[in-house]
TIMAR-370816 format. One record per atom (N, C-alpha, C, O): residue number from 1; atom name; z, x, y. Coordinates in steps of 0.2 Angstrom, whole numbers, plus 5000, padded with zeros to 4 digits. Example, Ala and Ser with C-alpha at 12.3 -4.5 7.8 and 13.67 -1.06 7.14 Angstrom:
REM TIMAR-370816
kero seq->1, atom->N, Z->5039, X->5066, Y->4972 .
kero seq->1, atom->CA, Z->5039, X->5062, Y->4978 .
kero seq->1, atom->C, Z->5039, X->5066, Y->4984 .
kero seq->1, atom->O, Z->5042, X->5071, Y->4983 .
kero seq->2, atom->N, Z->5035, X->5064, Y->4989 .
kero seq->2, atom->CA, Z->5036, X->5068, Y->4995 .
kero seq->2, atom->C, Z->5039, X->5064, Y->5000 .
kero seq->2, atom->O, Z->5040, X->5067, Y->5006 .
REM end
This chain:
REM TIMAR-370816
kero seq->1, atom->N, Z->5021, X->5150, Y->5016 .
kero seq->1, atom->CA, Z->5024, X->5151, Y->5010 .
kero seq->1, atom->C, Z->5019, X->5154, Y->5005 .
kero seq->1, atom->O, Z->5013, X->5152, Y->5004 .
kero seq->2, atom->N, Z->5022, X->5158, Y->5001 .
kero seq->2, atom->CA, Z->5015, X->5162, Y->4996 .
kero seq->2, atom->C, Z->5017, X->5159, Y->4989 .
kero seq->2, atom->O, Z->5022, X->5156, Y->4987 .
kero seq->3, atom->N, Z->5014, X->5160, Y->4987 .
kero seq->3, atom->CA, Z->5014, X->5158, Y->4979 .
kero seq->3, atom->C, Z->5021, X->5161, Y->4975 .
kero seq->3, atom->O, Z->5025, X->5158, Y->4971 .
kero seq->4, atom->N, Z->5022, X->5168, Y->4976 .
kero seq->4, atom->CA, Z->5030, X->5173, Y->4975 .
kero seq->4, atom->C, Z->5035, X->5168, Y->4976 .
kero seq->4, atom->O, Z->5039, X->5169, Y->4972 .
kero seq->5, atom->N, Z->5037, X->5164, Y->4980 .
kero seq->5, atom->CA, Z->5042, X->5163, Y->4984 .
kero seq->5, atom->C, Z->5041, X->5154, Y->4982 .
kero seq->5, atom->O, Z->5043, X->5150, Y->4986 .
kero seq->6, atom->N, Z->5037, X->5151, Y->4976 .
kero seq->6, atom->CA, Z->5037, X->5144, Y->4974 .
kero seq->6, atom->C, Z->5042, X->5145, Y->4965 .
kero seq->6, atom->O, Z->5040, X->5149, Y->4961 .
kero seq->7, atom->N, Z->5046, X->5142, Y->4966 .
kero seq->7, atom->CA, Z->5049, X->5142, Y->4959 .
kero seq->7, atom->C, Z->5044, X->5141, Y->4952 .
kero seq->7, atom->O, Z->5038, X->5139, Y->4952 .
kero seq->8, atom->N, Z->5046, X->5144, Y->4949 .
kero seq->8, atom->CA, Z->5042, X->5144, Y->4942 .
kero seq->8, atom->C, Z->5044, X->5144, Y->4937 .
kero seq->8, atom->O, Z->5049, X->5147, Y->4936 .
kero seq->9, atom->N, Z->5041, X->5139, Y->4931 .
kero seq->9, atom->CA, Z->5044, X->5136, Y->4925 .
kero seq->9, atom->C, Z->5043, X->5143, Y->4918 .
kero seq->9, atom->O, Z->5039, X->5145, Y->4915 .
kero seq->10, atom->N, Z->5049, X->5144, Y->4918 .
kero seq->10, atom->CA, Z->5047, X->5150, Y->4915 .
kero seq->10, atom->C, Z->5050, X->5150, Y->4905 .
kero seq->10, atom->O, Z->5049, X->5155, Y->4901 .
kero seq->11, atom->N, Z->5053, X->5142, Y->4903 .
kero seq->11, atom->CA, Z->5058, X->5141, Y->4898 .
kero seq->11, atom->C, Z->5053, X->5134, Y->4896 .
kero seq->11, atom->O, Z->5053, X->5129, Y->4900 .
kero seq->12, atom->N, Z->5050, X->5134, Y->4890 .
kero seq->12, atom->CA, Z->5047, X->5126, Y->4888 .
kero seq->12, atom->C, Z->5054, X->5126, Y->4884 .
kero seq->12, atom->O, Z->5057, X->5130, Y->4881 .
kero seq->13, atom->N, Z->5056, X->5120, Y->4884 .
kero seq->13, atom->CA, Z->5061, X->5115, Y->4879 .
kero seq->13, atom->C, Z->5057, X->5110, Y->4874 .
kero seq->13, atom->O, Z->5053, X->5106, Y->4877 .
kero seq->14, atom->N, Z->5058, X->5109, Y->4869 .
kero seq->14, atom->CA, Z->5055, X->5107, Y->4864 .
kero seq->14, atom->C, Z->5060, X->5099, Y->4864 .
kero seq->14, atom->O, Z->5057, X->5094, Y->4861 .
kero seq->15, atom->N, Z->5064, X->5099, Y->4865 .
kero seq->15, atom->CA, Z->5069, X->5093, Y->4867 .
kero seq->15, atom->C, Z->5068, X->5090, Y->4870 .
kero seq->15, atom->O, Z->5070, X->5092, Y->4875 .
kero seq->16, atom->N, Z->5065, X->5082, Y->4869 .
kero seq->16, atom->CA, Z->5062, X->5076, Y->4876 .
kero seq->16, atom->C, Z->5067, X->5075, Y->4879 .
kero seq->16, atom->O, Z->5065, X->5074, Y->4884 .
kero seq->17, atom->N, Z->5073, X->5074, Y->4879 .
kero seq->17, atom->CA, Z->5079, X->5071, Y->4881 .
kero seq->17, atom->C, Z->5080, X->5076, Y->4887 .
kero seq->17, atom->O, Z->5079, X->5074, Y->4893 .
kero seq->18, atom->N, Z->5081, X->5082, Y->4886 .
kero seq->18, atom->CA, Z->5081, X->5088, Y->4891 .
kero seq->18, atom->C, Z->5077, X->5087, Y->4898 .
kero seq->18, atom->O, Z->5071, X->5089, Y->4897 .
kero seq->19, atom->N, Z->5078, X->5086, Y->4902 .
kero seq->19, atom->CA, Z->5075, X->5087, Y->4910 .
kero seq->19, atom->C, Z->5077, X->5093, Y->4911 .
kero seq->19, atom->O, Z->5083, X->5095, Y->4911 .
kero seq->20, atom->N, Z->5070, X->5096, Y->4915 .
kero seq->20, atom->CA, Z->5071, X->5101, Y->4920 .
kero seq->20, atom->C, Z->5073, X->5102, Y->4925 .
kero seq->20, atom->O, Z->5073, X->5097, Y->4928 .
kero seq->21, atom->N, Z->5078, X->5108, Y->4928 .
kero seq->21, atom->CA, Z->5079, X->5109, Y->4931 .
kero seq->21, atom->C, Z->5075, X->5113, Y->4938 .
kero seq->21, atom->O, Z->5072, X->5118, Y->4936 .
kero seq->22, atom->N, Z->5076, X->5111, Y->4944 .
kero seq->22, atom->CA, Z->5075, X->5117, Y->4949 .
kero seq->22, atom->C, Z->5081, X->5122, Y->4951 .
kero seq->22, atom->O, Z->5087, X->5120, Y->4953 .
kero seq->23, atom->N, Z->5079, X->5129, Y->4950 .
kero seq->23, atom->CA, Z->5084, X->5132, Y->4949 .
kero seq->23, atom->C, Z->5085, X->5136, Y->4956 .
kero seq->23, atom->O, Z->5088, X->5141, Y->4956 .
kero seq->24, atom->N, Z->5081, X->5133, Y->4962 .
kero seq->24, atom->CA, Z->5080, X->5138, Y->4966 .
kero seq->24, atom->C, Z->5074, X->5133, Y->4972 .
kero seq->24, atom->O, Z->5068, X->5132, Y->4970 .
kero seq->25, atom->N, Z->5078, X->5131, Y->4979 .
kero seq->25, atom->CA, Z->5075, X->5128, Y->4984 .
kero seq->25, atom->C, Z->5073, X->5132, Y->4989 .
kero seq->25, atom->O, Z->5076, X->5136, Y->4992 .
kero seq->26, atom->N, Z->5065, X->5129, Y->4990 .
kero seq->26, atom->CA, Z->5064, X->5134, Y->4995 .
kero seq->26, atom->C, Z->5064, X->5129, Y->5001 .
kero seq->26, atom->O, Z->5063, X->5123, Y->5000 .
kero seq->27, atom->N, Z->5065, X->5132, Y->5008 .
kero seq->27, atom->CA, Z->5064, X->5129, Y->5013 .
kero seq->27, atom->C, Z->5058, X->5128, Y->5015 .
kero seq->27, atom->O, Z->5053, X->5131, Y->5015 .
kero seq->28, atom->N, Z->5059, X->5120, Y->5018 .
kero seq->28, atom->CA, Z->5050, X->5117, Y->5021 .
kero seq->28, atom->C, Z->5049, X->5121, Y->5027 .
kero seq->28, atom->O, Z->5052, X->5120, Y->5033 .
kero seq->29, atom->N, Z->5043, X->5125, Y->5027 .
kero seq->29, atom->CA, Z->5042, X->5126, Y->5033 .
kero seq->29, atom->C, Z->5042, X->5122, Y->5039 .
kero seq->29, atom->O, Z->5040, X->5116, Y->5038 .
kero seq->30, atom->N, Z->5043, X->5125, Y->5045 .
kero seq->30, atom->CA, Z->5045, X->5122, Y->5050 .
kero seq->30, atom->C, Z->5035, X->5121, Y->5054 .
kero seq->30, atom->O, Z->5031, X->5125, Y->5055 .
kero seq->31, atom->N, Z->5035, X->5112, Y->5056 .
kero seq->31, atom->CA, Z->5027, X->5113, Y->5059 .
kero seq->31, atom->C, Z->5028, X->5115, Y->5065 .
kero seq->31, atom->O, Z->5033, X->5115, Y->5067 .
kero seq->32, atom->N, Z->5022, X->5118, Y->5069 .
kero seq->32, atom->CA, Z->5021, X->5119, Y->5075 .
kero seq->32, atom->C, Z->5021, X->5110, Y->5080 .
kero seq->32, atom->O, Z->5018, X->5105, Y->5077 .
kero seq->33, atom->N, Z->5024, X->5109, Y->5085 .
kero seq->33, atom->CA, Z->5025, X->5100, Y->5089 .
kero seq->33, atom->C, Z->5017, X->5102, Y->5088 .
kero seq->33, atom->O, Z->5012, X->5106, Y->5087 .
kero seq->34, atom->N, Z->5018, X->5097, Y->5090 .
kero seq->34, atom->CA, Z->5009, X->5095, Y->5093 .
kero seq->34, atom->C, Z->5009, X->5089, Y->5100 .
kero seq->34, atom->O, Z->5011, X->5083, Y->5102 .
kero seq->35, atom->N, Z->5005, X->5094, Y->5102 .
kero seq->35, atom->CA, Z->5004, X->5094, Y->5111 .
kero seq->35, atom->C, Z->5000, X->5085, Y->5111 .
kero seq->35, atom->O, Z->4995, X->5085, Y->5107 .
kero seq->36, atom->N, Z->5001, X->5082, Y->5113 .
kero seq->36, atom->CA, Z->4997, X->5075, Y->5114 .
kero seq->36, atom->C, Z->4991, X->5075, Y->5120 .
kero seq->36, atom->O, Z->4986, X->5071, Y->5119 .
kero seq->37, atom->N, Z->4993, X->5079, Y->5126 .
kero seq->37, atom->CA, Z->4994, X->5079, Y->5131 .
kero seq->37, atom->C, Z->4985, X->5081, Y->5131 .
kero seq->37, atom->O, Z->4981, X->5079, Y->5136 .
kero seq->38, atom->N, Z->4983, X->5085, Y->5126 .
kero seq->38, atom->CA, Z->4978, X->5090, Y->5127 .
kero seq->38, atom->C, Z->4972, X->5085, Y->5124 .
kero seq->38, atom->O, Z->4966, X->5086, Y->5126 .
kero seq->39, atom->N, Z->4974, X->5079, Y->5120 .
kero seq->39, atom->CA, Z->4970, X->5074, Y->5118 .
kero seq->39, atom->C, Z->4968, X->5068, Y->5122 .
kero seq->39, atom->O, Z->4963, X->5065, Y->5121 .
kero seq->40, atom->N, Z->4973, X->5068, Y->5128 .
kero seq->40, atom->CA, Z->4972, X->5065, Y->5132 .
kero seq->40, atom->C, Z->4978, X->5056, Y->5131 .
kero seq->40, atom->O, Z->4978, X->5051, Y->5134 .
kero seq->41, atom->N, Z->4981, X->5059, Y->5125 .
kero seq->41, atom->CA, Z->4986, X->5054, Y->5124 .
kero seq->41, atom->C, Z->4992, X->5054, Y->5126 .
kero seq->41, atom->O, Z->4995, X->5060, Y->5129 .
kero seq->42, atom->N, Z->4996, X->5048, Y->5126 .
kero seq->42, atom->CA, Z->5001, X->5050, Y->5130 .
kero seq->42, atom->C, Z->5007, X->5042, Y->5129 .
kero seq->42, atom->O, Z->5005, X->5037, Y->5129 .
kero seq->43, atom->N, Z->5014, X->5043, Y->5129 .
kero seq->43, atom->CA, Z->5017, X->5039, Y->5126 .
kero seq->43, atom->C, Z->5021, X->5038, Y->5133 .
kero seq->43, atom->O, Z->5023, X->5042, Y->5136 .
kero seq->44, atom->N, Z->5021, X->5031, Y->5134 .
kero seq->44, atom->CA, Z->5022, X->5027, Y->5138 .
kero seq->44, atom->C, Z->5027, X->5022, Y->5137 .
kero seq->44, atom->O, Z->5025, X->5019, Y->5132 .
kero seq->45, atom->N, Z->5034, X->5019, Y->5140 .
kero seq->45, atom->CA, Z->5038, X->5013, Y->5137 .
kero seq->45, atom->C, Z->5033, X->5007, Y->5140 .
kero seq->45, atom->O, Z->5031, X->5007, Y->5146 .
kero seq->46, atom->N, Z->5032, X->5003, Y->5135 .
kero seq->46, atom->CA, Z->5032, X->4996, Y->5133 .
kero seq->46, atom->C, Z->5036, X->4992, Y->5136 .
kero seq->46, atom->O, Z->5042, X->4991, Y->5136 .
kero seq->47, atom->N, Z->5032, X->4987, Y->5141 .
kero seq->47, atom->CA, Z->5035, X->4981, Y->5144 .
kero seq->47, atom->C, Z->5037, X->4976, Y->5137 .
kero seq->47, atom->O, Z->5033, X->4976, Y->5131 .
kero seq->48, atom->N, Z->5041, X->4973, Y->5139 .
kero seq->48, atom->CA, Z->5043, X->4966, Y->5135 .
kero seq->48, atom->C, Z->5038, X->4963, Y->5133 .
kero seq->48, atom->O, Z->5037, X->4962, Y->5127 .
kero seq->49, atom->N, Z->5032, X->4963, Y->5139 .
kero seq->49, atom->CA, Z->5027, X->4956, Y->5137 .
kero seq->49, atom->C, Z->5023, X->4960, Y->5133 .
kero seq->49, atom->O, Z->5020, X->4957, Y->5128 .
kero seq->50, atom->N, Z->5023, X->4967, Y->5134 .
kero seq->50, atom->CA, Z->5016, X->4971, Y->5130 .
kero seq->50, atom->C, Z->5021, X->4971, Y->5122 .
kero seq->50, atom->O, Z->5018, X->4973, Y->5117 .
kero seq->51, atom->N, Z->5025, X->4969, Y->5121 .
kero seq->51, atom->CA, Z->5031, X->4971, Y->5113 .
kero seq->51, atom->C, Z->5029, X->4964, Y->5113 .
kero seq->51, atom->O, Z->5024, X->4965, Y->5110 .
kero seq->52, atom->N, Z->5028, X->4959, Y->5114 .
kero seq->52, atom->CA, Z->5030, X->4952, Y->5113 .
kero seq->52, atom->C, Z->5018, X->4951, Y->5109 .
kero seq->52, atom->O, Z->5015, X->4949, Y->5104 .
kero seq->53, atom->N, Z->5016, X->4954, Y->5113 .
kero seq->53, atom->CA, Z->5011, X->4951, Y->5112 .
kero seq->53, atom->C, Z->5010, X->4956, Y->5108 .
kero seq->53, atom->O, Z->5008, X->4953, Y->5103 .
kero seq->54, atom->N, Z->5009, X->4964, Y->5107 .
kero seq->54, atom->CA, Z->5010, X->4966, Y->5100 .
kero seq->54, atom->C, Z->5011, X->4966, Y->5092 .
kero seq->54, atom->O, Z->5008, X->4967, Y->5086 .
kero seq->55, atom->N, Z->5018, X->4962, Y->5095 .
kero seq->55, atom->CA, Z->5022, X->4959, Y->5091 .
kero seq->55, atom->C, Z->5015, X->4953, Y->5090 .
kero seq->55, atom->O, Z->5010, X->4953, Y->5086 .
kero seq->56, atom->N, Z->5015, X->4949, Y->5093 .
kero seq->56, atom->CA, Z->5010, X->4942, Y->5090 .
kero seq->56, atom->C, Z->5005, X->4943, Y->5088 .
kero seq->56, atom->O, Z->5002, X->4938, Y->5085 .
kero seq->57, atom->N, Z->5000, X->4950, Y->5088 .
kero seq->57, atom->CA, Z->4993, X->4952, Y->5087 .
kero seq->57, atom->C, Z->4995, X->4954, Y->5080 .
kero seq->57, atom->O, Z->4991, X->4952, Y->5076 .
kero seq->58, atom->N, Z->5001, X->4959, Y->5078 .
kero seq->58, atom->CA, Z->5003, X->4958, Y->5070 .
kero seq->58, atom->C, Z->5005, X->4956, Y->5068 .
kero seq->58, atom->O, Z->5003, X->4957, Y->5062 .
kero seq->59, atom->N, Z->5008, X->4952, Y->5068 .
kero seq->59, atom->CA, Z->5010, X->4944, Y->5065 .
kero seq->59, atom->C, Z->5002, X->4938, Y->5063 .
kero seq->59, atom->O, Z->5002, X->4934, Y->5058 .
kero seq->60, atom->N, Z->4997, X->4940, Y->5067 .
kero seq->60, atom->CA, Z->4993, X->4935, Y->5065 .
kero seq->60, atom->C, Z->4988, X->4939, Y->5060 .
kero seq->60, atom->O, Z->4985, X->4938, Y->5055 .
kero seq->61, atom->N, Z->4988, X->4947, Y->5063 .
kero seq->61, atom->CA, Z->4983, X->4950, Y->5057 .
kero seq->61, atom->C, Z->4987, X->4950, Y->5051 .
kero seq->61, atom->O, Z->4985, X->4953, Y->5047 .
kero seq->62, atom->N, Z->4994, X->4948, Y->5050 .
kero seq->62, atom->CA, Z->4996, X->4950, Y->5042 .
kero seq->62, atom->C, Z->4997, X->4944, Y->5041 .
kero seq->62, atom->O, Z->5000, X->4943, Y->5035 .
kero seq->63, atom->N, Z->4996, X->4938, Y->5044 .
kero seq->63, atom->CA, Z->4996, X->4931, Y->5042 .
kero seq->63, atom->C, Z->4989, X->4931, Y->5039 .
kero seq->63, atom->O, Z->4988, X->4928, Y->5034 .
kero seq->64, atom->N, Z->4984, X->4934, Y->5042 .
kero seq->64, atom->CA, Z->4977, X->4933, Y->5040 .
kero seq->64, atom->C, Z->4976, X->4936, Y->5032 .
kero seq->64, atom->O, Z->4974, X->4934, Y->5027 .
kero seq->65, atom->N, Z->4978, X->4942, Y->5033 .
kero seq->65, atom->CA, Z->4979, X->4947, Y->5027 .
kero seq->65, atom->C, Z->4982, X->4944, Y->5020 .
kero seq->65, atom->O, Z->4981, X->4946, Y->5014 .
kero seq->66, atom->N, Z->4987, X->4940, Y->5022 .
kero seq->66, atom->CA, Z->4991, X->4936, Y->5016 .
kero seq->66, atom->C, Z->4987, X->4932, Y->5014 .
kero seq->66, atom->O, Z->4988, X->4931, Y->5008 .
kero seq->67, atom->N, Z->4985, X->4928, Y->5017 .
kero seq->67, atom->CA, Z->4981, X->4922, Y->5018 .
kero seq->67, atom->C, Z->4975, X->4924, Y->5015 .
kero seq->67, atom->O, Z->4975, X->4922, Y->5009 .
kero seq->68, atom->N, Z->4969, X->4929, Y->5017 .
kero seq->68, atom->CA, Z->4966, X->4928, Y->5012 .
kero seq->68, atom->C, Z->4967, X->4931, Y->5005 .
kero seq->68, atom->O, Z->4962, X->4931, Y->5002 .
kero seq->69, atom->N, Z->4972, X->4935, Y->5003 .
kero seq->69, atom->CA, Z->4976, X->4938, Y->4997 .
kero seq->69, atom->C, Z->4975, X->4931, Y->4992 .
kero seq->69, atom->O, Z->4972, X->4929, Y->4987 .
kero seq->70, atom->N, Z->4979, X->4928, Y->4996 .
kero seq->70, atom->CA, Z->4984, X->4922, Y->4993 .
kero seq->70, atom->C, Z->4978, X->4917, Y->4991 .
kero seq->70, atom->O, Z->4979, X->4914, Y->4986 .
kero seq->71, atom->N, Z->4972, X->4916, Y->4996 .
kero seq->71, atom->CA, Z->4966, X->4911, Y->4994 .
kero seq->71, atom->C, Z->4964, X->4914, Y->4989 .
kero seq->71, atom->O, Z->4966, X->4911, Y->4983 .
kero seq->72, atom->N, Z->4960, X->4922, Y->4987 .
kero seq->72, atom->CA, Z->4956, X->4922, Y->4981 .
kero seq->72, atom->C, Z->4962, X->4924, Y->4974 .
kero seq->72, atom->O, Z->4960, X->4924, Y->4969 .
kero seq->73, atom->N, Z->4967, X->4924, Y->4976 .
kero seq->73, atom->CA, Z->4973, X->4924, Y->4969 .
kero seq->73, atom->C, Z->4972, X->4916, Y->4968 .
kero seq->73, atom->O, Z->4970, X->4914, Y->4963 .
kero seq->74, atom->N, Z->4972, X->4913, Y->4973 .
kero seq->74, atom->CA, Z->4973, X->4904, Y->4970 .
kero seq->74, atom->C, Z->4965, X->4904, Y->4967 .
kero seq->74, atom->O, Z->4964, X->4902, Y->4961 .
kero seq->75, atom->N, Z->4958, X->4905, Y->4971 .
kero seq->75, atom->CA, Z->4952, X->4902, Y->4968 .
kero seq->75, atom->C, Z->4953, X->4906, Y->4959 .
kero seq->75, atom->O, Z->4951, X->4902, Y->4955 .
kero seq->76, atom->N, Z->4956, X->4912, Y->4958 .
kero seq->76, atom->CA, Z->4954, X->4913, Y->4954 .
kero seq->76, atom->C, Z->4960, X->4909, Y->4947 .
kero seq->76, atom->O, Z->4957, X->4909, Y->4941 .
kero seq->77, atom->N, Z->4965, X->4906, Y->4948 .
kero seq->77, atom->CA, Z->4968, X->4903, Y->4944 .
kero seq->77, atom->C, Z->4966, X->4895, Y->4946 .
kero seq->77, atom->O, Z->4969, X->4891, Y->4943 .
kero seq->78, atom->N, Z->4962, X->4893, Y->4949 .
kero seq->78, atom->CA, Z->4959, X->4887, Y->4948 .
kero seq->78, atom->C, Z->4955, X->4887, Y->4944 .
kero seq->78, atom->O, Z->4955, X->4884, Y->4939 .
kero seq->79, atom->N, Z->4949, X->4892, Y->4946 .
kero seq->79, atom->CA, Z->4945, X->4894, Y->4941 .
kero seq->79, atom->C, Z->4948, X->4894, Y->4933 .
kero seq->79, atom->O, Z->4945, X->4891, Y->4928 .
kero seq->80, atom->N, Z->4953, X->4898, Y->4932 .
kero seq->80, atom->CA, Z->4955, X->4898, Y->4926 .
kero seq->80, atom->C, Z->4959, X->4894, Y->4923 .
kero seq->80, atom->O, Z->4961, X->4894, Y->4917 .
kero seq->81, atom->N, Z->4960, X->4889, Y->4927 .
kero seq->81, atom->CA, Z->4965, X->4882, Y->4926 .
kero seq->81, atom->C, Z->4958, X->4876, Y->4922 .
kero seq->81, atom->O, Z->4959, X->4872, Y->4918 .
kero seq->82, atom->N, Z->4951, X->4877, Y->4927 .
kero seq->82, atom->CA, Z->4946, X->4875, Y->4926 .
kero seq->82, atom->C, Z->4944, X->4875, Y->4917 .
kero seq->82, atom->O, Z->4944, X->4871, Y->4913 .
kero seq->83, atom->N, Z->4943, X->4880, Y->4918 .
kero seq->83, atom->CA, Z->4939, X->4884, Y->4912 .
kero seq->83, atom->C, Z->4945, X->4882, Y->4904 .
kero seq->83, atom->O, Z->4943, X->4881, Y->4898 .
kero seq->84, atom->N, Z->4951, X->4882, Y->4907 .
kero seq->84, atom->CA, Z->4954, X->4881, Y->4900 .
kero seq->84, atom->C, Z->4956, X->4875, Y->4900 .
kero seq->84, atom->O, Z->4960, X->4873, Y->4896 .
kero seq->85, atom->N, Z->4954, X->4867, Y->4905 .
kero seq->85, atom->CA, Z->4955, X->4861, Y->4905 .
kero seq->85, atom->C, Z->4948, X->4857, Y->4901 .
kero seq->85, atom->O, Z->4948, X->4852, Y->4898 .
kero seq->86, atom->N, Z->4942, X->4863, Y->4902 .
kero seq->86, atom->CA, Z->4938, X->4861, Y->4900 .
kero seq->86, atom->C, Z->4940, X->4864, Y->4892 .
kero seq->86, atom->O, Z->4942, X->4860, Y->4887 .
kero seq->87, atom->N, Z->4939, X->4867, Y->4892 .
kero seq->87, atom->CA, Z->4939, X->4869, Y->4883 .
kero seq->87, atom->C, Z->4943, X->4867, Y->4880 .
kero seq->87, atom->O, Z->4942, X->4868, Y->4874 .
kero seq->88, atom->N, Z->4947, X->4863, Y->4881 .
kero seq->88, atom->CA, Z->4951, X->4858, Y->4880 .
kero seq->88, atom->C, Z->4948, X->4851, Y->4879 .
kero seq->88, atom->O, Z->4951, X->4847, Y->4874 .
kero seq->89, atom->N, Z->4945, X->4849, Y->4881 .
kero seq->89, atom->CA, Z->4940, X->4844, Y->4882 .
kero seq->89, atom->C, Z->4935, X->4844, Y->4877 .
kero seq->89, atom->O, Z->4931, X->4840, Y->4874 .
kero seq->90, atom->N, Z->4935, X->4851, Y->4877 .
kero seq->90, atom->CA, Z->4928, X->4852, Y->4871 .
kero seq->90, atom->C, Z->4932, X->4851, Y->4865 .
kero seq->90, atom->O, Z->4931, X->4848, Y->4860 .
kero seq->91, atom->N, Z->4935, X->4852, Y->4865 .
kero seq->91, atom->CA, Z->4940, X->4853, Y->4856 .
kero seq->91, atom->C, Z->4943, X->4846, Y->4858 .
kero seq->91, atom->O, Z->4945, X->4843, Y->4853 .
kero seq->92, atom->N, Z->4943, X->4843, Y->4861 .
kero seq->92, atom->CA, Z->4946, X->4835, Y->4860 .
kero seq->92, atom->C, Z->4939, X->4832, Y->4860 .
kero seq->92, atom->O, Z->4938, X->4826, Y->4858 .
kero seq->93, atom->N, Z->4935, X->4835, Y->4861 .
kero seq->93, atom->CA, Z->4930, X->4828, Y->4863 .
kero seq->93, atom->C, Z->4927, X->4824, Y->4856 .
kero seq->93, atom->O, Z->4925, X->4818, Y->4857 .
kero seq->94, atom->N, Z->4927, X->4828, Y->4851 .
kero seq->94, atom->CA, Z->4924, X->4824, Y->4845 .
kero seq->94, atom->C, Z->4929, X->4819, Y->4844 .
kero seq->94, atom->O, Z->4928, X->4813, Y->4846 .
kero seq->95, atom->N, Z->4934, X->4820, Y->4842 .
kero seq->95, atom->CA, Z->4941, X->4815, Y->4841 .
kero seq->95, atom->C, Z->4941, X->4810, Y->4844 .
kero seq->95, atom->O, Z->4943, X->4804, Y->4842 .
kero seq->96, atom->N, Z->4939, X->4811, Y->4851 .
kero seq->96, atom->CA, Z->4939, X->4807, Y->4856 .
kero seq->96, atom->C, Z->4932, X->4800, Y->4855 .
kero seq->96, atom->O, Z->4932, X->4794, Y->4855 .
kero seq->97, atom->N, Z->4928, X->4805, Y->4855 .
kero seq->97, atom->CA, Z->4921, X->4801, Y->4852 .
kero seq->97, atom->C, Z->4924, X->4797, Y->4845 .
kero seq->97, atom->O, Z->4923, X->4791, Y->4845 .
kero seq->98, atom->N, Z->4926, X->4799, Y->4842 .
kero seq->98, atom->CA, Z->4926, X->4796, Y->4834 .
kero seq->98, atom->C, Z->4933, X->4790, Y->4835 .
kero seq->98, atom->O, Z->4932, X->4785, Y->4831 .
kero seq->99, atom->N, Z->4936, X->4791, Y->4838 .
kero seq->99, atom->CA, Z->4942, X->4786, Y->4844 .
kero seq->99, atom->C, Z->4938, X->4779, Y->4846 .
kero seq->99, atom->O, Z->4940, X->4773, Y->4846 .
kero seq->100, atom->N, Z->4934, X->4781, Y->4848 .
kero seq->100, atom->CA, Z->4932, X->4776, Y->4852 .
kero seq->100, atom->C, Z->4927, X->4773, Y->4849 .
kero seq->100, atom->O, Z->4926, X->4767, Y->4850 .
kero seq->101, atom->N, Z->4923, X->4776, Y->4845 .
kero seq->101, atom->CA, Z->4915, X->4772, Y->4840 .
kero seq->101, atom->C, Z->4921, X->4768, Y->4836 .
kero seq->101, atom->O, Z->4920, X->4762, Y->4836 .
kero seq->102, atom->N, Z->4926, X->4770, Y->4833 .
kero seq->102, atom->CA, Z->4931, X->4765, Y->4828 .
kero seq->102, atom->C, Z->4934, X->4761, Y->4832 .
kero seq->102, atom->O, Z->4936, X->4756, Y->4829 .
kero seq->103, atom->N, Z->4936, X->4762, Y->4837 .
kero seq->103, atom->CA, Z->4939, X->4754, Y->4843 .
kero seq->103, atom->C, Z->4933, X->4748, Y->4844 .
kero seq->103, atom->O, Z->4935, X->4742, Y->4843 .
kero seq->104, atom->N, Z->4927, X->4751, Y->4846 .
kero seq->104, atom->CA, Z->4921, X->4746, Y->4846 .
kero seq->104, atom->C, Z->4919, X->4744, Y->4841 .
kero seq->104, atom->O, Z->4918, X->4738, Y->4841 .
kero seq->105, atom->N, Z->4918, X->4748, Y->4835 .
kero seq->105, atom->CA, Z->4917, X->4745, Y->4828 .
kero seq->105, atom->C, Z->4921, X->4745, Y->4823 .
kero seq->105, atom->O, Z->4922, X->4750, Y->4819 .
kero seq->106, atom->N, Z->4925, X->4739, Y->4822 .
kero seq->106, atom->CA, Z->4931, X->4741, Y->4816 .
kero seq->106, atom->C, Z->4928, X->4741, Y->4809 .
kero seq->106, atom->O, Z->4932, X->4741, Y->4804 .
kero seq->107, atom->N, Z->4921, X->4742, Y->4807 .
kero seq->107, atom->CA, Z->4917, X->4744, Y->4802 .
kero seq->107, atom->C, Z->4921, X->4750, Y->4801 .
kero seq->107, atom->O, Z->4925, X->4751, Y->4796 .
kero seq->108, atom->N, Z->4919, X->4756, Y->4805 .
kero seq->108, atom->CA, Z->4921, X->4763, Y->4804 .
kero seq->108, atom->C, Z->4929, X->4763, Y->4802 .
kero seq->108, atom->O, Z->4932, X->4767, Y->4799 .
kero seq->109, atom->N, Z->4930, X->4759, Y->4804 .
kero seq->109, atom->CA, Z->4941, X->4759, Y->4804 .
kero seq->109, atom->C, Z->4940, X->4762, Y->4797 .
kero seq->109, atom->O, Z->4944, X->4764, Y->4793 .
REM end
């Protein structure tokens, strides 16, 4: 395909609402097969037991894949459940301190 033969925007519209149009499809060229044979590969059907154990080799690498997705999303929302229980604790603590010196001493009351 040459460049002559690629549609061309040839009309700016000044109006966002307005989408462009293709006014003109070119066809995808067509690839050449490719030979497998010369790689030394080659496609063979699959017994049952070779699909079944396949099948269970993927299933445990995207249980693995999820798995540790899912551990560092969780450490990092502990982590941040951490962090804002504490700072919480800080902003309560004087109250808390001043709570409890006036339960032990009812002078302060």
């Amino acid at each position: 395909m040459t460049d002559d033969e690629l549609p061309l925007l040839t009309e700016v519209s000044n109006d966002p609402t307005e989408l462009p149009v293709l006014t003109s499809v070119v066809a995808a060229p067509a690839l050449p097969p490719v030979d497998l044979s010369a790689t030394g590969a080659y496609m063979r059907p699959l017994s049952p037991a070779e699909v079944d154990q396949l099948l269970h080799q993927l299933e445990s690498h995207l249980e693995t894949v999820f798995a540790e997705k899912l551990n560092n999303q969780l450490a990092q929302l502990q982590k941040l459940a951490v962090e804002l229980a504490i700072s919480e604790f800080k902003a309560e603590l004087p109250k808390l301190i001043i709570d409890a010196l006036k339960d032990s001493d009812p002078k302060l009351a």
